[in-house]
C-alpha positions as a Markdown table, in Angstrom:
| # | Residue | x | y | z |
|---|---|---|---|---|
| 1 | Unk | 70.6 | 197.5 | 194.8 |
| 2 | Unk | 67.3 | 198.7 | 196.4 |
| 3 | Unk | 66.4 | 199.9 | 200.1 |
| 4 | Unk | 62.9 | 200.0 | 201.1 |
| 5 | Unk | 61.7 | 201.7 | 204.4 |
| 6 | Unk | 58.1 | 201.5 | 205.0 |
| 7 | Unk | 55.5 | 204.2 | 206.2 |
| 8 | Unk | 54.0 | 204.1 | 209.4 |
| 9 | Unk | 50.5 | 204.1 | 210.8 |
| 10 | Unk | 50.4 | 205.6 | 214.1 |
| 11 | Unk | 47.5 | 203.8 | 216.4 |
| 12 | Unk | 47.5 | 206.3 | 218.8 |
| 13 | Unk | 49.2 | 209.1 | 220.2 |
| 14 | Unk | 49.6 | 212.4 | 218.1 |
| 15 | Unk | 51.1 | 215.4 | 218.9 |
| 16 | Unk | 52.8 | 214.0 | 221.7 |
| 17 | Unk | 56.1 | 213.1 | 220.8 |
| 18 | Unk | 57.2 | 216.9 | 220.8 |
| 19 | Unk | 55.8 | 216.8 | 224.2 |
| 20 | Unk | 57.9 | 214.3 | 225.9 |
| 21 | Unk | 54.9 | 212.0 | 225.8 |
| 22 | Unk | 54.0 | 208.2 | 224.4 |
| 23 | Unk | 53.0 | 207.0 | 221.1 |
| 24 | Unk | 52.2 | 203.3 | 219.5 |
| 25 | Unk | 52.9 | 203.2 | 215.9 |
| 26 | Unk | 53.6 | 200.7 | 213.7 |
| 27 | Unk | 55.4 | 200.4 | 210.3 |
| 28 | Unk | 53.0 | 199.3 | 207.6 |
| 29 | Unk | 53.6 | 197.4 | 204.2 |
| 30 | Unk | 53.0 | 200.6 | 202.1 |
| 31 | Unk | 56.8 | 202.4 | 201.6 |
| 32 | Unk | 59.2 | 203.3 | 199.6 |
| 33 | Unk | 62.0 | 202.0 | 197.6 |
| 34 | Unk | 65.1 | 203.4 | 196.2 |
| 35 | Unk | 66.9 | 202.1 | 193.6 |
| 36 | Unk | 70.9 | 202.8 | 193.6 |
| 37 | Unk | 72.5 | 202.5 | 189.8 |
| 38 | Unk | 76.3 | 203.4 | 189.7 |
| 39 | Unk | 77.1 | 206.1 | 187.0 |
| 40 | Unk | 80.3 | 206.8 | 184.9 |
| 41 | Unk | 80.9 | 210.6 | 185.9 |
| 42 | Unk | 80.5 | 211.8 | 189.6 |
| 43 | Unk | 77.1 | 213.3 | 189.9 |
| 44 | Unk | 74.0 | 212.1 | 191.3 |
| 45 | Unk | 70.5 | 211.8 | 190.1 |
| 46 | Unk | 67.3 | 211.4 | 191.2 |
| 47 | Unk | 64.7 | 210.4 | 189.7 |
| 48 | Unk | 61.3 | 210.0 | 191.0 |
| 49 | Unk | 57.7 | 209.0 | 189.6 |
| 50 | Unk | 55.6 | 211.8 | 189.7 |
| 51 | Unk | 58.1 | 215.0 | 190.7 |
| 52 | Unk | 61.2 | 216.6 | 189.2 |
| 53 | Unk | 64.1 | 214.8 | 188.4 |
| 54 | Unk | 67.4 | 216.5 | 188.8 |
| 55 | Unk | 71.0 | 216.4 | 189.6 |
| 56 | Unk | 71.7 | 217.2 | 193.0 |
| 57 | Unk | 74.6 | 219.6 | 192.8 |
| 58 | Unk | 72.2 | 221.7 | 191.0 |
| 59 | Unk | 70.1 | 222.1 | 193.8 |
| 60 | Unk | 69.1 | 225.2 | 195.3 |
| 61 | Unk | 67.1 | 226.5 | 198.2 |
| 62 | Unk | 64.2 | 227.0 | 195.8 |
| 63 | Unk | 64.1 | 223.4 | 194.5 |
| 64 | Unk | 61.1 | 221.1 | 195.2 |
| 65 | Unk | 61.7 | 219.7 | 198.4 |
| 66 | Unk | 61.9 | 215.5 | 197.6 |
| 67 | Unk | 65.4 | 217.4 | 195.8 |
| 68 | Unk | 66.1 | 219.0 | 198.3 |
| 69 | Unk | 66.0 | 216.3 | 200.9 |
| 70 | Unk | 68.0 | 214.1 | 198.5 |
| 71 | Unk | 70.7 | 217.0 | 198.0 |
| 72 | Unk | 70.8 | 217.1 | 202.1 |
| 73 | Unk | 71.7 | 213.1 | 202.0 |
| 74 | Unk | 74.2 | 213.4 | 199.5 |
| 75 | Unk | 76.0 | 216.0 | 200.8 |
| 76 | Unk | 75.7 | 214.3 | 204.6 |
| 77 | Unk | 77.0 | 211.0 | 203.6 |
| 78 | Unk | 79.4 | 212.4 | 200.6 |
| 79 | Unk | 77.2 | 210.1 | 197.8 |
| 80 | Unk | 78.8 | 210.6 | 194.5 |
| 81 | Unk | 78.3 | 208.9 | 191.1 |
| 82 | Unk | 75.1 | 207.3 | 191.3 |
| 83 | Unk | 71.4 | 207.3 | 190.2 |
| 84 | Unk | 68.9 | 207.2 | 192.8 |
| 85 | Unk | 65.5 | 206.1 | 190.9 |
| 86 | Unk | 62.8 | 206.6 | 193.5 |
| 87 | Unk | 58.9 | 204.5 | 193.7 |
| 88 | Unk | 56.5 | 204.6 | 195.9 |
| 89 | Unk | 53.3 | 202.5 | 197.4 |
| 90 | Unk | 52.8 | 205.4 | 200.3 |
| 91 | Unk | 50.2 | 207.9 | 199.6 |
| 92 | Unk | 51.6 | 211.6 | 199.8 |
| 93 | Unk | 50.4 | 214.2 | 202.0 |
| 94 | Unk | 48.3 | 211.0 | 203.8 |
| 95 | Unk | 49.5 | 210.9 | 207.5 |
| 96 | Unk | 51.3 | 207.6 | 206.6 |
| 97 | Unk | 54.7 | 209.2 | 206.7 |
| 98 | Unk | 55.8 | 209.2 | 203.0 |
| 99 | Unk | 58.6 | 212.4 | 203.5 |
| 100 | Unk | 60.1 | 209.7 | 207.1 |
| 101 | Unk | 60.2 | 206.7 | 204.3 |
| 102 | Unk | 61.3 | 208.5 | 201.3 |
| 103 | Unk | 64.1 | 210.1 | 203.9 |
| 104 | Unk | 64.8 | 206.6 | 205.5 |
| 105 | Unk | 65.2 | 204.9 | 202.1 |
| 106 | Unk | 67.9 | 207.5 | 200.5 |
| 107 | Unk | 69.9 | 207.5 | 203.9 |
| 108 | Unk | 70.5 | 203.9 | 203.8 |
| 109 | Unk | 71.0 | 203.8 | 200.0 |
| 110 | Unk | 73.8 | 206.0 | 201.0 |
| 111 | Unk | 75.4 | 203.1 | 202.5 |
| 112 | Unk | 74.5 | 204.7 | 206.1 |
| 113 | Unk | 74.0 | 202.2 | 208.6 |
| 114 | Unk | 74.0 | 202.1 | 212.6 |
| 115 | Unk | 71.6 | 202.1 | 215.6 |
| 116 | Unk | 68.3 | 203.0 | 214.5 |
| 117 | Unk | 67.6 | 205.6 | 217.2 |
| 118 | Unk | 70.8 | 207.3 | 215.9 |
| 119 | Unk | 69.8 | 207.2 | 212.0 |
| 120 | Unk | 66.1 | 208.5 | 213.0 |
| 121 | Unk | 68.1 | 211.0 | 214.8 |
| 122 | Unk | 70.7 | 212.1 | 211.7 |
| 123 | Unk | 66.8 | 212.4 | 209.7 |
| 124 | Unk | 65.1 | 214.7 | 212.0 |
| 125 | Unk | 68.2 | 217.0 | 211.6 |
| 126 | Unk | 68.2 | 216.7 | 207.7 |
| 127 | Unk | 64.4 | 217.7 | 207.8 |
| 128 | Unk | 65.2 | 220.3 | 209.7 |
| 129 | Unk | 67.8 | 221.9 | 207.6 |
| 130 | Unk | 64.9 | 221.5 | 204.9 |
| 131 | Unk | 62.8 | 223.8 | 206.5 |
| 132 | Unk | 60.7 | 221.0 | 208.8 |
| 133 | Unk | 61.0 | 220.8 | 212.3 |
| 134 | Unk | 59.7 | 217.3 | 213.3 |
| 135 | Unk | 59.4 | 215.4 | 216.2 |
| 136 | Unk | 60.8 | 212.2 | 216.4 |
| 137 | Unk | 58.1 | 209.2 | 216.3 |
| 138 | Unk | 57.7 | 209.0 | 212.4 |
| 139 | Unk | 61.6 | 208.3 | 212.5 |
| 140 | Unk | 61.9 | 205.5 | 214.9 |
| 141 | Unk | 58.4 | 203.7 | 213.6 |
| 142 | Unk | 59.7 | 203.5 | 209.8 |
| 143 | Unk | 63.6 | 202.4 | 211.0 |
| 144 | Unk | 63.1 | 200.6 | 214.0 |
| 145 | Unk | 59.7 | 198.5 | 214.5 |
| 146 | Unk | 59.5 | 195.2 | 214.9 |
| 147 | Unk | 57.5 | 192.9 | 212.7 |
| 148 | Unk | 53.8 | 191.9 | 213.9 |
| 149 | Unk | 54.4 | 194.4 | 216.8 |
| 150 | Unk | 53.5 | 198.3 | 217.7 |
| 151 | Unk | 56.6 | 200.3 | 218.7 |
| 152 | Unk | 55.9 | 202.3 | 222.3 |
| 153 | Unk | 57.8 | 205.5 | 222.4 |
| 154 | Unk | 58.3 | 207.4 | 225.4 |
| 155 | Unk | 59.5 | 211.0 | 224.1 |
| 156 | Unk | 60.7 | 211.9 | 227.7 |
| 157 | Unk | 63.6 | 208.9 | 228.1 |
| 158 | Unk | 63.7 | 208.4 | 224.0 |
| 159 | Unk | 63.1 | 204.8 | 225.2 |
| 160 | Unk | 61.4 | 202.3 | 222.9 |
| 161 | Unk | 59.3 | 199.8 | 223.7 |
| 162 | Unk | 57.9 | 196.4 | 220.9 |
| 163 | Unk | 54.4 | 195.5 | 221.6 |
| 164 | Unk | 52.7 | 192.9 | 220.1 |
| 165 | Unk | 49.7 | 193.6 | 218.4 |
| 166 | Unk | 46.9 | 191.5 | 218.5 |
| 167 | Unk | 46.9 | 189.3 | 215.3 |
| 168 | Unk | 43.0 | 189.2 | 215.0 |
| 169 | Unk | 42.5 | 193.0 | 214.9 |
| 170 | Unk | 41.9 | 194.7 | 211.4 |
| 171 | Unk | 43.4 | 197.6 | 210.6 |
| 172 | Unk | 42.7 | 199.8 | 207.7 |
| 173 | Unk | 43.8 | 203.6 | 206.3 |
| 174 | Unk | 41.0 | 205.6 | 204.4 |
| 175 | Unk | 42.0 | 209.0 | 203.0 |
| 176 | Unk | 39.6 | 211.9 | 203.7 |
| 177 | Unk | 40.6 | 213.3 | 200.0 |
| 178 | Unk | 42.1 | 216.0 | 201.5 |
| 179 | Unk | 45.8 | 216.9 | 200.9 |
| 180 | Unk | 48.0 | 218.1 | 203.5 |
| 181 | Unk | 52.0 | 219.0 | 203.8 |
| 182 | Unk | 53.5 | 220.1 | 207.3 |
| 183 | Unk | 54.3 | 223.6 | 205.8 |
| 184 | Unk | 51.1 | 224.6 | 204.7 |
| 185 | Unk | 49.2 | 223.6 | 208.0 |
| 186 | Unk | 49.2 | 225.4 | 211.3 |
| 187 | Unk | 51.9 | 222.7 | 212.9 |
| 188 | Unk | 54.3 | 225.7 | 213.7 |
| 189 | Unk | 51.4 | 227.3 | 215.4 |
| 190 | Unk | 51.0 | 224.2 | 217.5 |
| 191 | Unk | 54.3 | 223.6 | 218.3 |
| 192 | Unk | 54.7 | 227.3 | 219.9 |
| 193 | Unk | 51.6 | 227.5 | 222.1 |
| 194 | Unk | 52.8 | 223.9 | 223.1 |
| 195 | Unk | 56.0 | 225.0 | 224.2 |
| 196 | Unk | 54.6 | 228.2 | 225.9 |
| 197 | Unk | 52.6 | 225.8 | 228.2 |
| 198 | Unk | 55.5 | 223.5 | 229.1 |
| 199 | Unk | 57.1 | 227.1 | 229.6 |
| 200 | Unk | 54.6 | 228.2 | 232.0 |
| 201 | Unk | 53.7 | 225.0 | 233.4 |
| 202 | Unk | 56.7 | 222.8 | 234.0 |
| 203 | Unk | 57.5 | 219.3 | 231.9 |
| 204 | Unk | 54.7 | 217.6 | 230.3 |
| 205 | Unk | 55.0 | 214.4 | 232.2 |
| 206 | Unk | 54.0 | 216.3 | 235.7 |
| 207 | Unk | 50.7 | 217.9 | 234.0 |
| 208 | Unk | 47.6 | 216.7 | 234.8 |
| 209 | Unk | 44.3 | 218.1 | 233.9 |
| 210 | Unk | 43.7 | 220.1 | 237.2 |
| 211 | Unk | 47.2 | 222.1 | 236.5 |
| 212 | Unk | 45.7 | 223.6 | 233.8 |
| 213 | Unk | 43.5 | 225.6 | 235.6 |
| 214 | Unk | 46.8 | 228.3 | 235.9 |
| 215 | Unk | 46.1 | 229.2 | 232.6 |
| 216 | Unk | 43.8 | 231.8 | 231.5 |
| 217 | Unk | 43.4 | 231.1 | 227.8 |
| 218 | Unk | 40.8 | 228.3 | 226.9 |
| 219 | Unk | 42.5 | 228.1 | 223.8 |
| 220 | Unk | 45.4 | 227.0 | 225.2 |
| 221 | Unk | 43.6 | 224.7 | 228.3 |
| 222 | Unk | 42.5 | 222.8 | 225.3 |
| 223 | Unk | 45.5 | 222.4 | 224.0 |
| 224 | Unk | 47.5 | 221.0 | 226.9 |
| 225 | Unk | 44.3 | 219.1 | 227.5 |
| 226 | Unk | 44.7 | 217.1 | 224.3 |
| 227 | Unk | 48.4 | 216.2 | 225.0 |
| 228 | Unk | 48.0 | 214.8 | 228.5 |
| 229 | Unk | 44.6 | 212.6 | 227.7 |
| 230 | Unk | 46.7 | 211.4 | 224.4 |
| 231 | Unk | 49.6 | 210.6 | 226.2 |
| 232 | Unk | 47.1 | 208.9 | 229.2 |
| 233 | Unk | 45.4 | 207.0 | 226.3 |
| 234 | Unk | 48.5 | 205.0 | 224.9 |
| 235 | Unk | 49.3 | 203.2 | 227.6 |
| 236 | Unk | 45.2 | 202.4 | 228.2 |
| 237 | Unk | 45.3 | 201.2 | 224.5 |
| 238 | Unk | 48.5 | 198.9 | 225.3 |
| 239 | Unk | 46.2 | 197.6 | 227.9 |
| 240 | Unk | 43.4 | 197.4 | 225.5 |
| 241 | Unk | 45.9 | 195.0 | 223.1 |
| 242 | Unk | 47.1 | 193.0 | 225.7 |
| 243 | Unk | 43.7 | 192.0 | 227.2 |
| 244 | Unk | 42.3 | 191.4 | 223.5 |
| 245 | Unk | 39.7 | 194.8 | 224.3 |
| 246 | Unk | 38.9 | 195.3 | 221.0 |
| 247 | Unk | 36.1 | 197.5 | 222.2 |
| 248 | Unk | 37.6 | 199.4 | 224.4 |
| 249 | Unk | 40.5 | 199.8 | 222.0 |
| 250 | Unk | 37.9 | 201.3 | 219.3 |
| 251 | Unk | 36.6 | 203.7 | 222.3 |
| 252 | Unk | 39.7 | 205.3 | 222.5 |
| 253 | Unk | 40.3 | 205.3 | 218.7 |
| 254 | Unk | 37.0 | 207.9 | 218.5 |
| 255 | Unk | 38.2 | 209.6 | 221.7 |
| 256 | Unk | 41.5 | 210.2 | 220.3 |
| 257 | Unk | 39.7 | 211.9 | 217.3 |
| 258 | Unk | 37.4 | 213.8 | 219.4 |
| 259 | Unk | 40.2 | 215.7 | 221.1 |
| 260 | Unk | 42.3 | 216.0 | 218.0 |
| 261 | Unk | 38.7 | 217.8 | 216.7 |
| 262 | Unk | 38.3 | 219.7 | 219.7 |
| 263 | Unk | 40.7 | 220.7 | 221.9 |
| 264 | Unk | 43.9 | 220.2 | 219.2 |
| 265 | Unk | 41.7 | 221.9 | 216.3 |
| 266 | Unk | 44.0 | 219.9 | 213.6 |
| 267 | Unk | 40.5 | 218.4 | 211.9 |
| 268 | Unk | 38.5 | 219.6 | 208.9 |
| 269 | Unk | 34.6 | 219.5 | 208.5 |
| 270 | Unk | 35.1 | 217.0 | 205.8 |
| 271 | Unk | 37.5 | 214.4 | 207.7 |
| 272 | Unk | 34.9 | 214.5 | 210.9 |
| 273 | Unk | 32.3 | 213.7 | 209.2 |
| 274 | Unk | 34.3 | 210.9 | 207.3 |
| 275 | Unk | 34.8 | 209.9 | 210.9 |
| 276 | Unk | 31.6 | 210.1 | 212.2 |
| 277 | Unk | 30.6 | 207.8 | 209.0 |
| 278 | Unk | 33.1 | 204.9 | 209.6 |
| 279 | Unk | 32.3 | 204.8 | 213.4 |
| 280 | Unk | 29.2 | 204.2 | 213.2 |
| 281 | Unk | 29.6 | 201.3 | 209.8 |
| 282 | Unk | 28.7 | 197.9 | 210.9 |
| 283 | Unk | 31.7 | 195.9 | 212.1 |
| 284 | Unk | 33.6 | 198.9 | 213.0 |
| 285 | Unk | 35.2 | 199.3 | 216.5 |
| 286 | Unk | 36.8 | 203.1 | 216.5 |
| 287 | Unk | 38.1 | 205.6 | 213.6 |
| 288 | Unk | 40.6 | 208.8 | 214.2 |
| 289 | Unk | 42.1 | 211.3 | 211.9 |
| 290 | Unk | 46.3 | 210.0 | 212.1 |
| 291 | Unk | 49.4 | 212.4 | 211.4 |
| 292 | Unk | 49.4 | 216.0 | 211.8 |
| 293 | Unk | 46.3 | 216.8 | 210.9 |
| 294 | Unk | 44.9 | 218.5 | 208.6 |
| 295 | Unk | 43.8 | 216.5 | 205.8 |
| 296 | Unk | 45.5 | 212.7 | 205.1 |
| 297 | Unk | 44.1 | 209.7 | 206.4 |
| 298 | Unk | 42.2 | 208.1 | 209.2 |
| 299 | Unk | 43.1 | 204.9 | 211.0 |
| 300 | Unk | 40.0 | 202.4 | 211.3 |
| 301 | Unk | 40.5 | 199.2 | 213.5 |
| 302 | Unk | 37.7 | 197.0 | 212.2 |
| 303 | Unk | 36.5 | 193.0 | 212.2 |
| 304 | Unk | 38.8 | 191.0 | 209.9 |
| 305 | Unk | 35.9 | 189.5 | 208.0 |
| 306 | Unk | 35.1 | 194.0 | 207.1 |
| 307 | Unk | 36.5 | 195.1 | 203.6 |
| 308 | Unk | 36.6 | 198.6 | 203.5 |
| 309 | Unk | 38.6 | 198.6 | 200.5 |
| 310 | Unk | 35.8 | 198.0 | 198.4 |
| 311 | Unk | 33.4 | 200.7 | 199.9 |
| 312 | Unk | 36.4 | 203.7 | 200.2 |
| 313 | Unk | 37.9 | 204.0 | 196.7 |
| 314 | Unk | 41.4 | 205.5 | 198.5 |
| 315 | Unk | 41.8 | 202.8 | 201.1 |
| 316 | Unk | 44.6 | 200.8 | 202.4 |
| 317 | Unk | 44.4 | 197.4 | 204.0 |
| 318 | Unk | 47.1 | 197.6 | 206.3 |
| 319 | Unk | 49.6 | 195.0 | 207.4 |
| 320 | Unk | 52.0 | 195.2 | 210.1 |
| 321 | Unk | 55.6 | 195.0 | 208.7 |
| 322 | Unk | 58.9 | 195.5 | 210.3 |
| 323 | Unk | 61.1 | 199.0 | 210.3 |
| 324 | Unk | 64.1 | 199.5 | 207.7 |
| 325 | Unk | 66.7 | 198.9 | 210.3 |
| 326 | Unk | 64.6 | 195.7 | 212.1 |
């Protein structure tokens, strides 16, 4: 038997969804697939192209962390006597949420089934006991997305929303070459001055841009002013898909980026200028940094007839799919 659960490309919204605010992802064709073999004692193995196998009840908190992960599912779910043989299409470290699929696809090769906002929830709380406190969009894109459609997440209700994405637009992923993981980024550091504003401020959803004058760090003015623009630009983008605004969609691609540069400070010299390079290529409408930040990827929306495959060595055409669960 084999489970795939696919990584996600997130069109817009990031860093909101700890912030009770909107996102539009959609799950992607890249993934990853476990393979479940039964074994003749009562351990289990994993095995995985590229890292350390090992058997799980040797696990400790000093193992890799794909181990550790699978050690966290195992115990969860009570998994005994099989081999779990891991592959992969997803770049790591990319902003493509490899550690959401590789999670996604071990849970429900655990036999675990059920309500897809109930399995995403059951993954942020394994991550979590790994050491990675995540919000919840990566979760619900690569479980519950519906084919040919964007999934709109409203952190504040937890309420889902499929929107259909225009069939014409082009999307593709280009890595910046540079490597990120959560841990060794400034994510934490985010998180907290985030939750010091909603601390100081009230619930994101009531912000606007003229609350912020209350505070009297620009650092942190910046900050909130990222996550209320992103959250404001979501819905404009929905707008943007729905009308067939493949301009104005691209605008807000490069705005996105602009405030995850400037007021979010989760860019790199190297991925702006990476940026700066695709928005301005023929046939391209808007290009952002997508994920954490960091390092990883950027998310191009582009004319269908543009290959940017064959100019960007690590590239991804990228093709709508449906979530593990849809």
């Amino acid at each position: 038997m084999t489970i795939f659960a696919p990584g996600r490309a997130n069109s817009i919204g990031e860093h909101t969804d700890y912030n009770d605010g909107l996102a539009l992802p959609m799950a992607i064709q890249l993934g990853v697939s476990v393979r479940h073999s039964p074994r003749s004692d009562d351990r289990v193995l994993l095995e995985s192209e590229g890292h350390d196998a090992g058997f799980l009840d040797e696990v400790t908190e000093h193992s890799p962390n794909h181990l550790r992960l699978a050690a966290s599912v195992a115990r969860r779910f009570d998994v005994r006597g099989v081999t779990w043989t891991v592959s992969s299409t997803l770049p790591e470290g990319s902003g493509l949420s490899s550690s959401a699929a590789y999670l996604g696809a071990l849970i429900l090769a655990s036999g675990h089934r059920g309500d897809f906002h109930d399995v995403a929830r059951t993954m942020q709380e394994l991550e979590g006991e790994c050491g990675s406190h995540v919000g919840l969009l990566d979760q619900l894109a690569v479980l519950g997305t519906r084919e040919g459609h964007a999934m709109r997440i409203d952190f504040s209700t937890m309420t889902t929303t499929d929107i259909a994405l225009p069939a014409s637009w082009a999307w593709t992923a280009v890595h910046s070459g540079e490597h990120r993981t959560l841990a060794e980024t400034r994510y934490a550091e985010r998180r907290a001055q985030c939750d010091f504003i909603a601390n100081r401020l009230g619930p994101w959803r009531s912000l606007n841009k003229d609350d912020l004058v209350v505070l009297d760090d620009r650092q942190l003015q910046a900050r909130a002013r990222h996550v209320i623009c992103e959250t404001s630009r979501v819905d404009q983008m929905i707008d943007a898909m729905a009308n067939s605004e493949i301009d104005r969609a691209g605008q807000l691609l490069n705005e996105s980026h602009a405030s995850l540069r400037d007021d979010f400070e989760v860019s790199t010299p190297g991925i702006d200028e990476l940026a700066a390079q695709l928005q301005a290529t023929s046939g391209v409408y808007g290009a952002r940094l997508v994920g954490g930040g960091f390092g990883g990827c950027l998310i191009v929306l582009h004319r269908d007839d543009i290959d940017l495959t064959a100019t960007y060595r690590n590239a991804w055409r990228l093709r709508p799919g449906a979530g593990a669960l849809r």
